[in-house]
VOBA-1610 file (N, C-alpha, C; in pm, whole numbers, padded with zeros to 5 digits, always signed):
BEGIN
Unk+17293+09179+04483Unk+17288+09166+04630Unk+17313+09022+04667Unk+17421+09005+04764Unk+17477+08860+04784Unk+17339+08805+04887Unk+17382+08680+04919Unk+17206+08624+05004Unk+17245+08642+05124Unk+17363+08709+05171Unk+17332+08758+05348Unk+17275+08885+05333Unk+17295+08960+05232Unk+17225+09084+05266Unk+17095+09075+05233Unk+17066+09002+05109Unk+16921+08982+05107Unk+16834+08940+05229Unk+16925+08838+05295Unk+16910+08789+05482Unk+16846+08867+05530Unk+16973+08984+05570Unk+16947+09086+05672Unk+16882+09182+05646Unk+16847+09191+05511Unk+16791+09258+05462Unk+16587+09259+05488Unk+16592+09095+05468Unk+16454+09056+05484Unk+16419+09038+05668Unk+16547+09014+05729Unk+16538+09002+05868Unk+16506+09173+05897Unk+16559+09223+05875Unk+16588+09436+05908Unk+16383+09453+05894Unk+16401+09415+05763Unk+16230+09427+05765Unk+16137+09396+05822Unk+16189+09267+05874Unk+16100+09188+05984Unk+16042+09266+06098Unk+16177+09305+06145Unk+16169+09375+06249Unk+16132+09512+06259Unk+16123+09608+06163Unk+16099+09680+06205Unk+15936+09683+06141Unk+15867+09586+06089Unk+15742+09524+06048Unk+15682+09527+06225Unk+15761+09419+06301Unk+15720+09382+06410Unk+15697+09493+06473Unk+15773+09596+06513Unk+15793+09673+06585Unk+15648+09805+06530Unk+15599+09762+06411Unk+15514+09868+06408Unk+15360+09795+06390Unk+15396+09655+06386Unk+15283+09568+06491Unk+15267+09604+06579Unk+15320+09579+06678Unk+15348+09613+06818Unk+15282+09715+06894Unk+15349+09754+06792Unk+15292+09951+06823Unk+15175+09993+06802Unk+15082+09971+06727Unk+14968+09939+06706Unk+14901+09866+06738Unk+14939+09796+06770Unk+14852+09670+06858Unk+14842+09726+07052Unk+14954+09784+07118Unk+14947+09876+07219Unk+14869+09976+07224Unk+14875+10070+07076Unk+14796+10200+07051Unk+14658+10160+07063Unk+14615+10009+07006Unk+14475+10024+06969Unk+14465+09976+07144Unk+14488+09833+07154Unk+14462+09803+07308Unk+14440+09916+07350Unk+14515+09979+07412Unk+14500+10072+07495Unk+14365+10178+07502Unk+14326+10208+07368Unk+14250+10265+07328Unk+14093+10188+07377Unk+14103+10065+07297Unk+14015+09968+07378Unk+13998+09943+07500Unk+14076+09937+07567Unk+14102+09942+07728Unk+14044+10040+07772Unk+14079+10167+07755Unk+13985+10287+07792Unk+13829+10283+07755Unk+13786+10257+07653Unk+13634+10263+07606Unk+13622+10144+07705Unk+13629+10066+07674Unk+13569+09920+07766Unk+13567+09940+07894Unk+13643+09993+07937Unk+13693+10071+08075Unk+13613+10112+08131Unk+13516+10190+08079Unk+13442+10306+08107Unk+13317+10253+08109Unk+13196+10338+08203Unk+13058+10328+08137Unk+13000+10517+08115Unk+12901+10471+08054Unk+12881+10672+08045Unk+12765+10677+08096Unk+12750+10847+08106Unk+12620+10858+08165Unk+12599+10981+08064Unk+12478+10972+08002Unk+12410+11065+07870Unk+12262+11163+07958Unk+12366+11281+07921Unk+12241+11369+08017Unk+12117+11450+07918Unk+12022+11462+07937Unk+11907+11499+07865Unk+11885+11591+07922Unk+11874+11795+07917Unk+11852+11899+07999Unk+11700+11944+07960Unk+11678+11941+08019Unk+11525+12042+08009Unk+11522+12152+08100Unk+11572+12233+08064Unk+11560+12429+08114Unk+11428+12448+08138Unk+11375+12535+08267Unk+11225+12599+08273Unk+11241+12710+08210Unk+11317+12740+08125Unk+11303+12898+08045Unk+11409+12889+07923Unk+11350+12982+07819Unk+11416+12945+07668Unk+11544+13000+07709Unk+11616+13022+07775Unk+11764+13053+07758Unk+11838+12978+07921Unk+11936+12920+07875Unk+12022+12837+08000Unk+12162+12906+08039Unk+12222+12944+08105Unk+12326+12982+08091Unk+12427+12827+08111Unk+12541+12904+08096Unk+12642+12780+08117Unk+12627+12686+08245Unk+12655+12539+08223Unk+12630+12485+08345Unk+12785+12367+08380Unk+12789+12334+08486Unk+12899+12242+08514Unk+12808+12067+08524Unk+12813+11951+08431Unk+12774+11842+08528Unk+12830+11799+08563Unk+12806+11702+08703Unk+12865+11656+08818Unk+12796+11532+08803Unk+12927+11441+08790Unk+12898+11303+08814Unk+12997+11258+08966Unk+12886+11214+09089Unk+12913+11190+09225Unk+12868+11038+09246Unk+13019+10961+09218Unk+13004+10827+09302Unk+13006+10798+09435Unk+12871+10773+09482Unk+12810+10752+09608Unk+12890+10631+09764Unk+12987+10578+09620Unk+13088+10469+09686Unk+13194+10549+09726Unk+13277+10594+09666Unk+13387+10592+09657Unk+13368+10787+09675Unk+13335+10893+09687Unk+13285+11026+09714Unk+13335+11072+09623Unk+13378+11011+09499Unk+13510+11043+09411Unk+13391+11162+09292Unk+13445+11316+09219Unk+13320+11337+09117Unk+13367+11362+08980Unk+13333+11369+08871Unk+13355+11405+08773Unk+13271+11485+08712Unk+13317+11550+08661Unk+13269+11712+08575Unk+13287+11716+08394Unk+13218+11789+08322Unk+13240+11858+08221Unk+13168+11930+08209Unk+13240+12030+08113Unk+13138+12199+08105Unk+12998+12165+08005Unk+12860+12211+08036Unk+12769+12174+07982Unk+12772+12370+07884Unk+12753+12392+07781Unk+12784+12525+07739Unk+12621+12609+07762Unk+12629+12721+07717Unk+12485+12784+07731Unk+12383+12729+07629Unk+12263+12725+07653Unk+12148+12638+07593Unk+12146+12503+07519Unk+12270+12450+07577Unk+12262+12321+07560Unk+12219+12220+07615Unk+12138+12111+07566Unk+12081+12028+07565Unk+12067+11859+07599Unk+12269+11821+07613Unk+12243+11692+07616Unk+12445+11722+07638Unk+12476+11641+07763Unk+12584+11580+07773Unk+12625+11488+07774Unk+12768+11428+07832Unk+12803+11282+07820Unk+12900+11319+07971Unk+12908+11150+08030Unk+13086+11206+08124Unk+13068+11020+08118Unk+13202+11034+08141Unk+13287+10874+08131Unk+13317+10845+08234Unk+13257+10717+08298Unk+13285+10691+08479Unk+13296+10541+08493Unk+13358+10534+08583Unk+13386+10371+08587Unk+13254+10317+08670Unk+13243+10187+08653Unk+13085+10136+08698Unk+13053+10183+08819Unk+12971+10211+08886Unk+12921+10258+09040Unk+12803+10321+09063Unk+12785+10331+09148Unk+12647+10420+09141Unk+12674+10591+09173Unk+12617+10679+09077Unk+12604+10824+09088Unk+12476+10900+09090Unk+12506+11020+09184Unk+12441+11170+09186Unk+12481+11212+09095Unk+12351+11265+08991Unk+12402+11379+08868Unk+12311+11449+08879Unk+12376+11576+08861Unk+12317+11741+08863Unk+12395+11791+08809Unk+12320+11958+08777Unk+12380+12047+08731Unk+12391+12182+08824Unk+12533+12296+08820Unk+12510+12406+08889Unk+12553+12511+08772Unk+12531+12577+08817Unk+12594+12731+08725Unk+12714+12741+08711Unk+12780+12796+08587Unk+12909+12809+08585Unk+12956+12918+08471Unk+12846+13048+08502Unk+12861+13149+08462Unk+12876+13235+08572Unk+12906+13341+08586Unk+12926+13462+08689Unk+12765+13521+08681Unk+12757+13548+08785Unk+12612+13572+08731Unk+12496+13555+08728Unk+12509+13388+08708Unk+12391+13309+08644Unk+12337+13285+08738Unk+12160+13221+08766Unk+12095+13220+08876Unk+12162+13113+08977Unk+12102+13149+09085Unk+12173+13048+09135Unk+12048+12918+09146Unk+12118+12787+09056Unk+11972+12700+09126Unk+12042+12572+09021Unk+11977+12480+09130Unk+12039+12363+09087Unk+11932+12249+09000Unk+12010+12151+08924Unk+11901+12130+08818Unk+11934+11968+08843Unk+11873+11861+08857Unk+11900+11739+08898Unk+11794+11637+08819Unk+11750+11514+08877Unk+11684+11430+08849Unk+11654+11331+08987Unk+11509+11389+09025Unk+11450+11355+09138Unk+11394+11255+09136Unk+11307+11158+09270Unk+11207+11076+09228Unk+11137+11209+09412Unk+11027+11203+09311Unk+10907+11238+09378Unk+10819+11222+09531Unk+10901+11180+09649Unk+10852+11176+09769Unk+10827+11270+09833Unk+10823+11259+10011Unk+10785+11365+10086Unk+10895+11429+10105Unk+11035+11379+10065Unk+11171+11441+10089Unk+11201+11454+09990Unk+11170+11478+09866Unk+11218+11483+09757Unk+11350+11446+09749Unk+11388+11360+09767Unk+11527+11270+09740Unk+11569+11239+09614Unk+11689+11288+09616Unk+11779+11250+09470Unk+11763+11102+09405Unk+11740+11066+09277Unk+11736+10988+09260Unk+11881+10914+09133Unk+11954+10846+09235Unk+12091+10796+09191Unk+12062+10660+09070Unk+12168+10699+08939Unk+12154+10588+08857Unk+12301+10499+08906Unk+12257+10413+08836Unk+12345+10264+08850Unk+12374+10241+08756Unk+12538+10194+08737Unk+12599+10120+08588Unk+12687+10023+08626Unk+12628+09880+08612Unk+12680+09794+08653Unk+12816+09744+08634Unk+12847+09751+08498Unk+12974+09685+08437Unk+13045+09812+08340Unk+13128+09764+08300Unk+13226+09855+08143Unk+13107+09845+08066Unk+13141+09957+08004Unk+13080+09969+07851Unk+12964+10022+07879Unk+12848+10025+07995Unk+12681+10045+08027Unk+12689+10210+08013Unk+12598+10195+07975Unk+12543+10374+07902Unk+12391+10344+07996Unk+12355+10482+08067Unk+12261+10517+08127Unk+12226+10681+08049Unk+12060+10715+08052Unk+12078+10859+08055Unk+11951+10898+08114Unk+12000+11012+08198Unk+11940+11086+08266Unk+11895+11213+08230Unk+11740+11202+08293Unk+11712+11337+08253Unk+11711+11447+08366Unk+11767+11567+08336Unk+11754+11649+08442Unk+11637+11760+08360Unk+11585+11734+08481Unk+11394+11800+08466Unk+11365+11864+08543Unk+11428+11897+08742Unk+11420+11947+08824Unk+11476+12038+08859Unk+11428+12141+08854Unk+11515+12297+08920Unk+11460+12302+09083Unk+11357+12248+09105Unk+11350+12350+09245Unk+11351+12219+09326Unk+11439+12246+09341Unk+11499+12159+09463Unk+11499+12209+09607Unk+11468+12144+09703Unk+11435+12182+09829Unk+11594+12250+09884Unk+11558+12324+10000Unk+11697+12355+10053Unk+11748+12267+10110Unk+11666+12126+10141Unk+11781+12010+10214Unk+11826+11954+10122Unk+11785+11946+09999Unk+11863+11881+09875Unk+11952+11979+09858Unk+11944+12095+09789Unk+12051+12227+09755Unk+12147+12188+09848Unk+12150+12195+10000Unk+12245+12156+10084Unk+12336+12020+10079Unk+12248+11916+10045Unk+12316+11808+10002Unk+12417+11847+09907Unk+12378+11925+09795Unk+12422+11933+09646Unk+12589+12018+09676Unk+12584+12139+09787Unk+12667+12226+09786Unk+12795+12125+09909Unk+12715+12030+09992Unk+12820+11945+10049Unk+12911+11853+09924Unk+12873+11821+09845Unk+12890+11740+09755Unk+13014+11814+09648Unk+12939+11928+09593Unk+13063+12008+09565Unk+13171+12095+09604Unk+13144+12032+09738Unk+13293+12057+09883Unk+13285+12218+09897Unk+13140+12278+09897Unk+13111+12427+09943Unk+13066+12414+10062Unk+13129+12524+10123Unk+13125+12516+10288Unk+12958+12600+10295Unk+12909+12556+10424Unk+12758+12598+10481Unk+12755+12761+10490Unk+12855+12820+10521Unk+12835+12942+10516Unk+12870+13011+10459Unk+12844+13009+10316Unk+12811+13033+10181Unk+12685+13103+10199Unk+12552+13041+10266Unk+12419+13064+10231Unk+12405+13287+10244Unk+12375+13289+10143Unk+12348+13465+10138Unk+12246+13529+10240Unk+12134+13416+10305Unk+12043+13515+10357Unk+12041+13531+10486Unk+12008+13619+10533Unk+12056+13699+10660Unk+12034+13596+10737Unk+12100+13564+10883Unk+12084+13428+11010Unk+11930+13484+11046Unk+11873+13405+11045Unk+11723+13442+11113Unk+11597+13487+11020Unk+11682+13474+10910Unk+11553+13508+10776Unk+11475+13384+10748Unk+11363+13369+10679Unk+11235+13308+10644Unk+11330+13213+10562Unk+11272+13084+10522Unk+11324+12979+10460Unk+11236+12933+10364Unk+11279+12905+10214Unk+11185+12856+10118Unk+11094+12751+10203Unk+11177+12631+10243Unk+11104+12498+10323Unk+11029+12529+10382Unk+11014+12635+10424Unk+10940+12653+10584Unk+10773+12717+10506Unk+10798+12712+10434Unk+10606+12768+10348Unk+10555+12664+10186Unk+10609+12571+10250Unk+10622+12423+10110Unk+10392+12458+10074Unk+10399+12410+09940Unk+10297+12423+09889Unk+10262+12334+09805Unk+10178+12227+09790Unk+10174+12059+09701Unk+10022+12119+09593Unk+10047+12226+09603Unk+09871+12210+09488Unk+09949+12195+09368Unk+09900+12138+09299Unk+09912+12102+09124Unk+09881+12198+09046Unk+09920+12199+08942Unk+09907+12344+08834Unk+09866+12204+08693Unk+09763+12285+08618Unk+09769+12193+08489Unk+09836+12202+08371Unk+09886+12106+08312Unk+09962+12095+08269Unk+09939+12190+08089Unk+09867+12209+08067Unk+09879+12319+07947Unk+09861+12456+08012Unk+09961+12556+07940Unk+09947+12683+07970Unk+09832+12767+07924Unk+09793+12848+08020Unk+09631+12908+08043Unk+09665+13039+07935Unk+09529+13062+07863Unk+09528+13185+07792Unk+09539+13286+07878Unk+09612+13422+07883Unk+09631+13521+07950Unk+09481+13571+07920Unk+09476+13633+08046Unk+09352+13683+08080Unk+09392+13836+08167Unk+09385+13938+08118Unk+09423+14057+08159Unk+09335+14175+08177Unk+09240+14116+08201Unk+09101+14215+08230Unk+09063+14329+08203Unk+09075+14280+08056Unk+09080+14421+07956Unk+09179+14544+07948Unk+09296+14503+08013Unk+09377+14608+07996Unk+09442+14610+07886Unk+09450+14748+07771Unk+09496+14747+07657Unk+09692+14763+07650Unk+09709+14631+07670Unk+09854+14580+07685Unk+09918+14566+07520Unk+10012+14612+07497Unk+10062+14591+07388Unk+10109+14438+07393Unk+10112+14431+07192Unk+10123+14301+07137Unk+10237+14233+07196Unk+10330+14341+07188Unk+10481+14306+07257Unk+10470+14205+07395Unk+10400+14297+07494Unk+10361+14289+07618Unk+10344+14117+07647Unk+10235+14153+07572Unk+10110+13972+07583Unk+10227+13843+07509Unk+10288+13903+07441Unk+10413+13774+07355Unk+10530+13761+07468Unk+10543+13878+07554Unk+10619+13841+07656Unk+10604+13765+07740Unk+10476+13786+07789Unk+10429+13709+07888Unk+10375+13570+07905Unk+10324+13523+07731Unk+10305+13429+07707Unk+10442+13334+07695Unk+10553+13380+07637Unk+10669+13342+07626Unk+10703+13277+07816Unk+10706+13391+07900Unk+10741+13304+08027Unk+10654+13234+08061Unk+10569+13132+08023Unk+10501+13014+08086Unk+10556+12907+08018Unk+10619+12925+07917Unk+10702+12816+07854Unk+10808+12723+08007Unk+10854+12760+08066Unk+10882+12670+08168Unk+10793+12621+08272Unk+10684+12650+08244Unk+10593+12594+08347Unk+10591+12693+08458Unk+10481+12663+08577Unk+10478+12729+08726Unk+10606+12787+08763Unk+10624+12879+08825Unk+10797+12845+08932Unk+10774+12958+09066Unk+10653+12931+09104Unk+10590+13005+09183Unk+10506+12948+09274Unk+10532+12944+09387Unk+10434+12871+09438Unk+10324+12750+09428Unk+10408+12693+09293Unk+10293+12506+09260Unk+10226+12615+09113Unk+10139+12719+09115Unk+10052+12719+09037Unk+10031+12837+08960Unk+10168+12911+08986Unk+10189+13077+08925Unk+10351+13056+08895Unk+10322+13165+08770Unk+10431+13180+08686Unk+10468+13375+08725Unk+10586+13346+08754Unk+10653+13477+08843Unk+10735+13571+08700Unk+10723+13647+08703Unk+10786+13744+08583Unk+10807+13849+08632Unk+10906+13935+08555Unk+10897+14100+08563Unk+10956+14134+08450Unk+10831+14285+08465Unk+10839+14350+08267Unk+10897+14495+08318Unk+10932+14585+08286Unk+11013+14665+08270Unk+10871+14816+08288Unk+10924+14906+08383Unk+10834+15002+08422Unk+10872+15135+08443Unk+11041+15143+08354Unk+11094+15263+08339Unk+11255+15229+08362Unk+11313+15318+08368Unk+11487+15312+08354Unk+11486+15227+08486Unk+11588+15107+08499Unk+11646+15047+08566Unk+11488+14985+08667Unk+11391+14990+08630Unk+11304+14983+08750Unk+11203+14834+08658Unk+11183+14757+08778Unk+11143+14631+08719Unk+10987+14600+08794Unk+10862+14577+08743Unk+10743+14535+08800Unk+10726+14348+08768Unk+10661+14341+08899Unk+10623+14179+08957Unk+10525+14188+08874Unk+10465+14090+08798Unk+10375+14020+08730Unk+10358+13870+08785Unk+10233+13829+08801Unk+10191+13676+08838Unk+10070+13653+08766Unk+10110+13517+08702Unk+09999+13412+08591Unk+09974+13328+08638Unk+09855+13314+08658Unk+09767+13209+08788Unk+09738+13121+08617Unk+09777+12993+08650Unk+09771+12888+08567Unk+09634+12852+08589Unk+09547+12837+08643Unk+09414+12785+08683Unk+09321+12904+08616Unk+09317+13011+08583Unk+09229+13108+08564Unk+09325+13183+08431Unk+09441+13198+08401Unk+09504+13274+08323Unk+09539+13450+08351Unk+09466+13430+08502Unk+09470+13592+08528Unk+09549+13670+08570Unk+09594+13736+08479Unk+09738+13859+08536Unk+09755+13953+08632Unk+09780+13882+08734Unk+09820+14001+08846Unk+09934+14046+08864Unk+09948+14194+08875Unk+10033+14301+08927Unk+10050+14335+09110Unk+10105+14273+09173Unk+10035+14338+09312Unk+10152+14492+09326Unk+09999+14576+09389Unk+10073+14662+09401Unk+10214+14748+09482Unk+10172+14611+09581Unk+10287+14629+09703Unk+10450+14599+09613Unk+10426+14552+09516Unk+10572+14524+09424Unk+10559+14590+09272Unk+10469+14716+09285Unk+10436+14796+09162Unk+10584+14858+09085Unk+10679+14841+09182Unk+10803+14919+09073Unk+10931+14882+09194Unk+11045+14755+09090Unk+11132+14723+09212Unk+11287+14754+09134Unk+11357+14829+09206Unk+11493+14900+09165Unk+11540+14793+09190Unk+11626+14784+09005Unk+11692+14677+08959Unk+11839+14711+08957Unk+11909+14810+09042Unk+12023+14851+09060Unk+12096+14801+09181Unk+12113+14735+09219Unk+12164+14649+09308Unk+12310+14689+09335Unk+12457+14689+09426Unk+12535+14716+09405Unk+12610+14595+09360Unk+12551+14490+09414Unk+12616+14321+09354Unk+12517+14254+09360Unk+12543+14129+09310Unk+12443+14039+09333Unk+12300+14050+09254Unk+12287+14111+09184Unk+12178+14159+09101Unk+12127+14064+09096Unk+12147+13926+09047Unk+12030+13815+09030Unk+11959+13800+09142Unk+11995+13851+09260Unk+11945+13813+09424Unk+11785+13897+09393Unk+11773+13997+09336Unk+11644+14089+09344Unk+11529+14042+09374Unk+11515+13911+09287Unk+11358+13891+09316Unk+11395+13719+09313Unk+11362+13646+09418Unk+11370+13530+09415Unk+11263+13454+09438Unk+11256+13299+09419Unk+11111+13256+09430Unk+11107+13053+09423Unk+11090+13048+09477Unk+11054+12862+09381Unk+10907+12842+09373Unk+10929+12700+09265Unk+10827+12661+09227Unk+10712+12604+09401Unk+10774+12536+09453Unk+10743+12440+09596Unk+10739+12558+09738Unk+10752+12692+09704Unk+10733+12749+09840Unk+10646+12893+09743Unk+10560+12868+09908Unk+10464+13029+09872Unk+10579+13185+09885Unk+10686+13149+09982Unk+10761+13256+09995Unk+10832+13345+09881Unk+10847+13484+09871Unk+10902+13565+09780Unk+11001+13657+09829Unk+11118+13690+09817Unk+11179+13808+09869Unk+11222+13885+09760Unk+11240+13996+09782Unk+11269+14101+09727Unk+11355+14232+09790Unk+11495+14219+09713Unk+11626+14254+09761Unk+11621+14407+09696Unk+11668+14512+09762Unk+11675+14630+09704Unk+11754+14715+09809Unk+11813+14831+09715Unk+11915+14933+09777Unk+11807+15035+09846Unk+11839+15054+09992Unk+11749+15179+10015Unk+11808+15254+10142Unk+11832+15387+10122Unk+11946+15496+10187Unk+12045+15439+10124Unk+12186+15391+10249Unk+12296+15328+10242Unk+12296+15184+10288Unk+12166+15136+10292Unk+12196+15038+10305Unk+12108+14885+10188Unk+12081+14821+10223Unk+12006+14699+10138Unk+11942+14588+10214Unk+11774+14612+10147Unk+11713+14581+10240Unk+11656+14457+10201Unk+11642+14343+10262Unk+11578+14241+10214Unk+11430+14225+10213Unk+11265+14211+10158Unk+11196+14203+10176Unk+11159+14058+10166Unk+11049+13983+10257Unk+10951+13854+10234Unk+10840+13901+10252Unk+10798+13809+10119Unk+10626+13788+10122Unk+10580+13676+10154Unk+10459+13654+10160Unk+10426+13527+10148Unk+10274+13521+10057Unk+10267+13476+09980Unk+10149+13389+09858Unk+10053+13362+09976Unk+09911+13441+09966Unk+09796+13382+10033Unk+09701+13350+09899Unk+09685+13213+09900Unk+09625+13122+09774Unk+09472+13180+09806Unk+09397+13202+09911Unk+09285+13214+09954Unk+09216+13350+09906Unk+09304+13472+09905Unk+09266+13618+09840Unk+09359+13617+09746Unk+09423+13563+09699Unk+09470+13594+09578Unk+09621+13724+09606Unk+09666+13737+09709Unk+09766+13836+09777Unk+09861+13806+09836Unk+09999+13909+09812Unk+10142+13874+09841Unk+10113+13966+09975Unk+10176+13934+10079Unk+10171+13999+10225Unk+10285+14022+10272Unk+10332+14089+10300Unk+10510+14130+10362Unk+10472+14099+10483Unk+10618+14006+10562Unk+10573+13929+10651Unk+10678+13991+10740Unk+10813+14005+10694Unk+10880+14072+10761Unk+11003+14129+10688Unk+11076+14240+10701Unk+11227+14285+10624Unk+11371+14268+10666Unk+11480+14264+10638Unk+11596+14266+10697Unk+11700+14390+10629Unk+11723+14403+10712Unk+11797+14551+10678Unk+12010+14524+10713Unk+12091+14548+10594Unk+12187+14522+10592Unk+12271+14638+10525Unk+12415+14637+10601Unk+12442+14758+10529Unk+12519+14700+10387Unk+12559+14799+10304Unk+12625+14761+10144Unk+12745+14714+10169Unk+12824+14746+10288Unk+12937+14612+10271Unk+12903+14489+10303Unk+12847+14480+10408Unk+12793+14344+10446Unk+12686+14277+10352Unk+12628+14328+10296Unk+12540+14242+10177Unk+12644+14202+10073Unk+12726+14279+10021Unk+12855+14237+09905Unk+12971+14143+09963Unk+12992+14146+10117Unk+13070+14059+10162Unk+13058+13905+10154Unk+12927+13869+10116Unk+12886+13749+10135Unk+12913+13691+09974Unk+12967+13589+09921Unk+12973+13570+09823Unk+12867+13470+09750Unk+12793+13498+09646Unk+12708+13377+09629Unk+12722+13279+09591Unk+12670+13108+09620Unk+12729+13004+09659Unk+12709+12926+09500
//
């Protein structure tokens, strides 16, 4: 090999040496650029009940109205989302067909129960949040459904019906779950493991009762309530057997939060579907039907849930 080709030879190499410098040095930058870029936010879930269905989180910069999402899967436990520094709203909603409807966030504790927004100052800052709160008031829920650009009349319950807010309840429940106490009724083993099983999320009943239903024949579902203060299992009989056949909307049947005494209870009856409210009297220990709404089966299925 004469010494120009050795030349061009060692020059040819040079370059295409350089060129995959280059290229790598862009690939990684870039790569760097993005991580540095970014700050995250690490979500910590705590479910009030051993099974979660699928959820969406929502990361909402409070500056800029801008949100970001990723799918959180069923009974999972801990996400991530990548956001540039700012301050955000993070929650969770459902994102199964199906699934209850109720939103899961990270509150701070006032008379408005107000969202409580994290901050990430610069690139690179990792925050994590825990979402610990399901019962969120309906002026928060409303916040939550403006936020994910769902229009107001969405809401399923009839114009003029009773409102969780409107029967708010602050008594405290203690914090270890009470031995069931069933006043000698010979309940199978099954039974008592069931029931002990739903206090695993805590109250979600009125501050200080745990709301359930056990099964009381084909398609037909009975109200059960576990008074955390005493352990004592009540059945009321006004909700002794509630048809779990719904034509849509089936999760609608029996609804409830932790922060309101109110209960309704949705059911098919003739041709049409009737809504029932109760209300929790803490004083006798009794659910009271306060008033019903009566709708026909297209118009209850017309409404889509939000």
């Amino acid at each position: 090999m004469s010494g120009d080709e050795t030349e061009h030879g060692s020059l040819a190499a040079l370059k295409r040496g350089l060129r995959i410098g280059i290229g790598m040095l862009l690939f990684v930058g870039g790569t760097v650029a993005r991580i540095c870029g970014a700050a995250v936010i690490e979500g910590e879930i705590s479910f009030p009940s051993p099974h979660m269905p699928g959820m969406l989180a929502y990361a909402f910069d409070v500056e800029t109205s801008q949100r970001k999402t990723v799918a959180v899967g069923a009974d999972q436990t801990h996400f991530s989302i990548e956001v540039p520094p700012g301050r955000y709203l993070v929650f969770l909603a459902p994102n199964e067909t199906g699934a209850p409807d109720v939103y899961g966030s990270s509150t701070q504790y006032s008379d408005d129960q107000a969202l409580l927004p994290v901050t990430l100052g610069s690139r690179g800052a990792r925050v994590t949040v825990k979402i610990d709160d399901w019962s969120l008031s309906d002026e928060v829920a409303l916040q939550l459904d403006h936020l994910r650009g769902l229009e107001a009349a969405t809401d399923t319950a009839p114009l003029g019906a009773p409102r969780f807010s409107e029967y708010p309840i602050a008594r405290a429940a203690p914090s270890i779950a009470p031995k069931l106490d069933l006043g000698g009724s010979p309940e199978s083993d099954e039974l008592r493991a069931r029931l002990q099983q739903s206090l695993a999320g805590g109250p979600n009943f009125s501050a200080y009762l745990t709301a359930a239903l056990r099964p009381c024949g084909e398609a037909c579902e009975r109200l059960v309530l576990i008074d955390w203060h005493s352990g004592k299992v009540l059945e009321p009989a006004i909700l002794s057997s509630i048809d779990a056949n719904l034509p849509c909307r089936g999760d609608e049947a029996v609804q409830f939060r932790r922060d309101s005494r109110l209960l309704s209870v949705t059911r098919a009856q003739g041709n049409g579907i009737v809504t029932e409210y109760y209300l929790w009297k803490p004083e006798n220990d009794a659910l009271v039907l306060t008033t019903e709404y009566r709708r026909s089966e297209r118009q209850f299925c017309a409404v889509p849930p939000p």
